[in-house]
Each structure stands twice: as C-alpha cells, then as structure tokens.
C-alpha positions, 0 to 999 in steps of 0.5 A: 777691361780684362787681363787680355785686353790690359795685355794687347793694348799693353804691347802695343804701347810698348812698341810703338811709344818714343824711349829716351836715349838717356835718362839723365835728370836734374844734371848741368854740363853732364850730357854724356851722362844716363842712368843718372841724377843731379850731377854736374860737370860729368862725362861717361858716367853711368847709374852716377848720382850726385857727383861733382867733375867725374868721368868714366866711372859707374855707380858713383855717388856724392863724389867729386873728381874721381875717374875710372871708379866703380862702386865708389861712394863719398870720395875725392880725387880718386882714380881706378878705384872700385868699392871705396868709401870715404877716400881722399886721392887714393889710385888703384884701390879696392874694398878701402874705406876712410883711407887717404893718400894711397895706392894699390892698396886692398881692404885698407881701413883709416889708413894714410899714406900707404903703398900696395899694402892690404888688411890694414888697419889704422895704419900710415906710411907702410909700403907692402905692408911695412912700416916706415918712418915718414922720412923713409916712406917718402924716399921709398914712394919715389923708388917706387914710382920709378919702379912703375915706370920702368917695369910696371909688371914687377910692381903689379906682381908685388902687390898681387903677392902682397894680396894673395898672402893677406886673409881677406873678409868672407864678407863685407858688412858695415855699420849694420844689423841683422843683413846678409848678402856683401857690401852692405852699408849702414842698414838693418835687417837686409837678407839677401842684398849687395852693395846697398847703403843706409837700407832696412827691412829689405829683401834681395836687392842689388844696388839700393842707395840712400834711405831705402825701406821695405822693399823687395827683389829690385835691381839698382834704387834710391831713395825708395819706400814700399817698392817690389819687383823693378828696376831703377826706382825711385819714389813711393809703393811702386810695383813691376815698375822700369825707370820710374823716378820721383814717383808714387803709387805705380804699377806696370810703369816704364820710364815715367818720372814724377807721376802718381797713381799710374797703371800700365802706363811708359814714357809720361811725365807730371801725369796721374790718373793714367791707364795705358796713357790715358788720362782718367778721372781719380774715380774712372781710374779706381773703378778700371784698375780694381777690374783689370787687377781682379781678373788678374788675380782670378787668372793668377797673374797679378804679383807677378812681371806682366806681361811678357815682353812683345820684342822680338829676342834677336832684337835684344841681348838675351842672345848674346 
C-alpha cells in the first residue's frame, strides 16, 4: 500500500466511522462528563480527571467538591477559582497555592484566612492585604460580607486596587529545573510548556498532567511517555494521534482506547495489529506498515500531520 492509497482509504474512514458523543471513561454517576477519566459524582465537567462531587468546571484534577473551577489541581470545597493548587474552601482566587479559607484572593502562598489580598505569602487574617488580630479579622469578614451583598461593585473595585498595586510573577514555575513556558509544575527540562505538571524532558506542550516524559508538540495529555505530535493522549510511543488513551505503539489513530500497535486506524477498542480497521497478523502488519512509511518517507510526508482533513470547512469552527 502506497501514501496515495493509505490516503484515500483514510478519508473514507474518517467520514464514514461512528464518533463518540463523549469521551468519558472509568467514571460512575458522571454522564455529563467528556474529555474526562475516573470521576465520580460530576456534572459539566470538561478535560477533568479524578475528581470527586464537582460541577461546571474545566481541567480539574484530584479535587473534591469544588464548582466553577478552571486550572485547578488537588483542592477542596473551592468555588470560581482558576490556577489553585493544594486549596481548601477558598471562593474567587486566582494563581493561589496551599492556601486555606479565602476569598478574592491573587497570587497567595501558605496563606490562611484572608480576604482580597494578593502577593502574600505565609501570611493569615489579612483583609487588602492588612494584618488583623484574629478577633478583628472575624468581625471585619462579616462587614465585608455585608458589603457584598449590598454593593458588590465596591468590593470588586477593592480588590482590583489591591491587585492592580501588588507586583505580579512574570511567570509562574514551581518546583522545577531547567523549563521555560508559565505554570509549570514539579518538572525537569520542559521549553516551551503551559500548565503542566510532574513533566521532563518535554517540548512545547499545553496541558500535560501526571508522569509525562519525552514528549513533543501535544495539546492536553496525561500520563504519557515518547508521545509527538496529538492531542489528548494517554499511553506509550504514540504519534499524530487524536483521543487515544490507554494505548501504545500508534500512529495516525482517532479515538482508540487500550490499543496497541495501531496504523491509521479511528473509533476501535482492545484491538492490535490493525491497519485502517483491519485486523492483520503481527508480521502481515509489520511488512504493510514498513511500505506505507517508506513511501511516506520517499514523499516527504512522514513526520508530519497526515493527511488532511476530508471535512468540509463549513462544517467546522475553522470559520468562525
């Protein structure tokens, strides 16, 4: 089989295979779920992963009771909060870490109880960034909440002055060596990466979660090893690959879970050996996919996104 015909065949596929609706895996009482693994208890939430009694909330992971969280890793009973890690009960925060019992709070570290205050660190019962005595701090918190409820704008306006005269972080890197991108966590030589954790030697990745190694140019993966050029993977040496989880050894795969040794193949699950859907022996796949990749190679087409979509563009958001 030659690139041309690897081509045609693939198209075909493409249109005329059954998609999921939503990809939601390993999950109980979680229906409302995509993009997502082993939660229990969720609703309306999106690229969320291991998470207990949440709603409304995107890339959430190992979190319990948290609603209307973005970016938001190992926390509790958080509410309207984007890019926390480690929180506990903490509403309308932003970029805090191993904070507890606060609000309206940005760029907060190791802090307790605290109210609209930003750059802080290791700090407690501080409302706009002033320390109070903890008798003072509980009678100003409930003016405060009076406050909001009677004339939110005001506070918002605080609080924006509070932020807006508070230097911020260029960037923010944790526990890591050698990685340049923003939000990066616990990782190792990582250039060119946002908002991955516990990654090394990676390059240009946005979204990576949870023992991620070598892998290249991928948006949103987790647990991931020798992987290049996809999006959504999760497994071992997969390449050009689309919604592949729990597998190893692919190449131009879509939507294939715990598959092995895959070529060109969308929408199969517990298969191996499999050419454009087709099941092969180990050697009848070896001998076909060493020809395609050849001419490939001889075209200047492998290493590369192949081949181009067959959908038409107004059926697509590329136009919006």
């Amino acid at each position: 089989m030659n690139a041309e015909e690897f081509t045609l065949k693939y198209n075909r596929l493409m249109l005329t295979t059954p998609r999921l609706a939503l990809n939601n895996t390993k999950s109980i009482n979680s229906e409302y779920c995509t993009w997502s693994i082993n939660n229990k208890n969720c609703y309306m939430c999106y690229a969320a992963d291991h998470n207990e009694d949440c709603m409304w909330s995107r890339w959430l992971y190992f979190s319990k009771d948290c609603t209307d969280c973005s970016f938001t890793h190992k926390s509790i009973l958080c509410y309207d909060c984007v890019d926390i890690v480690s929180c506990y009960n903490c509403n309308h925060c932003q970029d805090c870490d191993n904070s507890v019992d606060c609000e309206f709070c940005c760029d907060c570290v190791g802090c307790n109880n605290c109210i609209g205050c930003a750059g802080l660190r290791r700090q407690e019962f501080c409302i706009f960034n002033k320390k109070y005595s903890q008798a003072e701090y509980f009678e100003k918190k409930a003016q405060f909440h009076q406050v909001l409820k009677s004339n939110p704008q005001a506070v918002y306006q605080a609080v924006i002055n509070v932020q807006s005269n508070t230097p911020r972080k260029a960037i923010h890197l944790f526990k890591s060596e050698n990685c340049t991108g923003d939000y990066i966590y616990n990782s190792q030589n990582c250039h060119d990466c946002y908002d991955i954790n516990d990654s090394q030697d990676c390059g240009y990745l946005y979204e990576a979660v949870d023992q991620i190694r070598d892998c290249y140019d991928i948006f949103a993966l987790e647990q991931a090893e020798l992987c290049y050029e996809g999006v959504s993977n999760w497994g071992y040496n997969m390449n050009f690959c689309v919604f592949c989880w729990f597998s190893s050894d692919m190449e131009y795969c879509d939507m294939c879970q715990s598959c092995k040794n895959c070529f060109g193949c969308i929408s199969l699950k517990n298969k191996k050996y499999c050419i454009l859907n087709k099941q092969y022996t180990k050697e009848e796949y070896e001998q076909i996919t060493k020809e395609i990749k050849d001419d490939m190679r001889a075209k200047n087409l492998y290493g590369k996104w192949f081949p181009q979509s067959p959908y038409k563009i107004e059926d697509t958001l590329a136009i919006d």
